[in-house]
N, C-alpha and C positions, 0 to 999 in steps of 0.2 A: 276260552280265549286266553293266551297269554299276554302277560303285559313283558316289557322290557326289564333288564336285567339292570342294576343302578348302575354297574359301569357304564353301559351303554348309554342310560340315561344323563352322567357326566359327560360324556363326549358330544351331548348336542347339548350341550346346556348354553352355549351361545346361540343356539337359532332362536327367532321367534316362532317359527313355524316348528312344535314337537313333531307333527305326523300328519300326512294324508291317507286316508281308510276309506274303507268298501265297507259297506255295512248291505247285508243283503237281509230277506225275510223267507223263511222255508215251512213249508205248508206244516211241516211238524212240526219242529224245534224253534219259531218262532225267528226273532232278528237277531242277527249272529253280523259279529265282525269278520269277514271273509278274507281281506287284504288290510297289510298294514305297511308302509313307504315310512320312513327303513324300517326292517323288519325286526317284530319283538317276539324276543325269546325268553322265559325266566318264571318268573312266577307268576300266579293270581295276583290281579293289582282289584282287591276288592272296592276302592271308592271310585271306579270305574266300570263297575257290573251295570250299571244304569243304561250307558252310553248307547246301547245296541237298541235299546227301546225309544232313548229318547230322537236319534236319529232319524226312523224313521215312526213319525205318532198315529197313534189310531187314524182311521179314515182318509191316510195316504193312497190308499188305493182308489179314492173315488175321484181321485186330482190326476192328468197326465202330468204335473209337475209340480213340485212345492220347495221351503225353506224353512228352514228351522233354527234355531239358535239357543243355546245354552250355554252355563259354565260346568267344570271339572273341578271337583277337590283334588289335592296334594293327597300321596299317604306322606306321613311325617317325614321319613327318611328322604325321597324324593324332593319333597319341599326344602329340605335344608341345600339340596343341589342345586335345584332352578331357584331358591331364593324368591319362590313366588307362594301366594296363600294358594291361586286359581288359576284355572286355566280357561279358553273361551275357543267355543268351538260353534262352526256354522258349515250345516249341512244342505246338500240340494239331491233331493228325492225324485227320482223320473220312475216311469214304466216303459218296459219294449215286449211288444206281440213274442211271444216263445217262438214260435214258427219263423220269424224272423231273424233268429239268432244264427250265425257263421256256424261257434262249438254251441251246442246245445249239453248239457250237462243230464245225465240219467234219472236225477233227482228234481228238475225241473218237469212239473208236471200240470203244472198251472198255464192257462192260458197267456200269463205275462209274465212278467218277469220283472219285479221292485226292488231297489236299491239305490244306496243313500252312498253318495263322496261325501267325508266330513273332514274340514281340515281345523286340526286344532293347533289356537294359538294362543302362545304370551301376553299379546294386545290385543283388547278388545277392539279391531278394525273392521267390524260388520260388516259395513257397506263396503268397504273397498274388499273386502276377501269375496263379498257372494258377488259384487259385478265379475271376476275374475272366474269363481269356481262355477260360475254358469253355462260360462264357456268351455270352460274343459269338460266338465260333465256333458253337454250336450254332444260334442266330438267322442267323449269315451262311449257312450251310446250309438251311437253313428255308427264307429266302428263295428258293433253287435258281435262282439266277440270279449268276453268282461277277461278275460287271458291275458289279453294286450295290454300291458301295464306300463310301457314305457311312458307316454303320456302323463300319467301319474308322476311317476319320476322327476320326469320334467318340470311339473308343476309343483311339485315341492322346492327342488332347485331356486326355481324362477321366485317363488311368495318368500323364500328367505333372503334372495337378493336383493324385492322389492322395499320390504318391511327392516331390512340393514342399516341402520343412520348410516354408515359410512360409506353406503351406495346410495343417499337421498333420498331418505326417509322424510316424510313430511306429516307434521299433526294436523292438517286439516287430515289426513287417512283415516283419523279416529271419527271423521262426522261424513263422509261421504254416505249419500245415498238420505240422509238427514234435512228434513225441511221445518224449517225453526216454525214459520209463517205460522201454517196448517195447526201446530203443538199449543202458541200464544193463543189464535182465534177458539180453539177447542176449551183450555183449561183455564183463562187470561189469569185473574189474580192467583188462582189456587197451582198456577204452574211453580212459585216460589215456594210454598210446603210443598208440592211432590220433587222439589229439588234436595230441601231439606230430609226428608225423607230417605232419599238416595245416597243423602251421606253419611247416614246411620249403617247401609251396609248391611241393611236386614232384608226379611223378604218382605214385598210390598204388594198389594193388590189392586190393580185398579179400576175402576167399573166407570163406564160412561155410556149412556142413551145418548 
């Protein structure tokens, strides 16, 4: 898989939204990025080799549908572009019967057919991107034809005009989907160290019966 060329990488460097991707899983060569909105040409972006796995995670296939969430590192030169350490990305993983497919591809030879939309972004707006990419995922599926990419298209468009301050952006975006309640009742004092924690910036683990 190729990543983007830095010029290319400057000339979106005002979106929030870097990219909308197809991440598919092939009975040989495991999860591979198959589409990429706009499309990248250029070198290996090695602190991005990850992505295709973490997309779609072990045991995806036992769920007709799932979500995922993770961050991106910068390669150096990139990060001095976008001006960011990180990047945040949140994917939604379906399956469709292979027989049911419009174009059926020669290499599909599995009864279904798994693939992850992952769009990645500048804000970390979990909830407000996966109500959004729910819905086009399930329509890009619908369609049973993974060809049809305009949709795609569209919804990159649309998540950068949404997430735009100067088309009305709003910070509640960043807690959508977020129920404070459920979080106090679960952890009550110890919610104020797993706060502190978080602004260390480091990785964290957290276990709860």
């Amino acid at each position: 898989w190729f990543y983007t060329t830095y010029d290319g990488m400057a000339q979106r460097a005002g979106n929030d939204v870097l990219c909308v991707l197809v991440v598919g899983f092939h009975h040989q060569k495991g999860s591979q990025v198959e589409y990429s909105y706009p499309p990248m040409q250029g070198s290996v972006c090695p602190s991005w080799k990850y992505l295709p796995y973490l997309a779609i995670p072990d045991g995806a296939h036992r769920t007709q549908f799932g979500y995922v969430y993770f961050t991106l590192p910068e390669d150096k030169e990139t990060a001095d572009m976008l001006q960011d350490r990180k990047l945040f990305a949140v994917g939604c993983y379906r399956q469709l019967a292979t027989q049911d497919l419009v174009f059926r591809d020669k290499e599909q030879t599995r009864a279904t057919v798994l693939k992850s939309v992952v769009v990645v972004s500048r804000k970390p707006c979990f909830g407000f991107i996966k109500a959004k990419l729910f819905l086009v995922t399930e329509v890009y599926f619908a369609q049973k034809d993974f060809t049809e990419t305009q949709l795609l298209e569209e919804f990159y468009d649309n998540m950068n005009d949404s997430l735009r301050a100067s088309q009305g952006f709003k910070p509640y975006y960043y807690s959508v989907g977020l129920s404070l309640q459920p979080l106090v009742e679960l952890f009550k004092s110890k919610l104020l160290m797993i706060f502190k924690l978080l602004l260390l910036e480091q990785r964290v683990c957290l276990l709860s019966v």
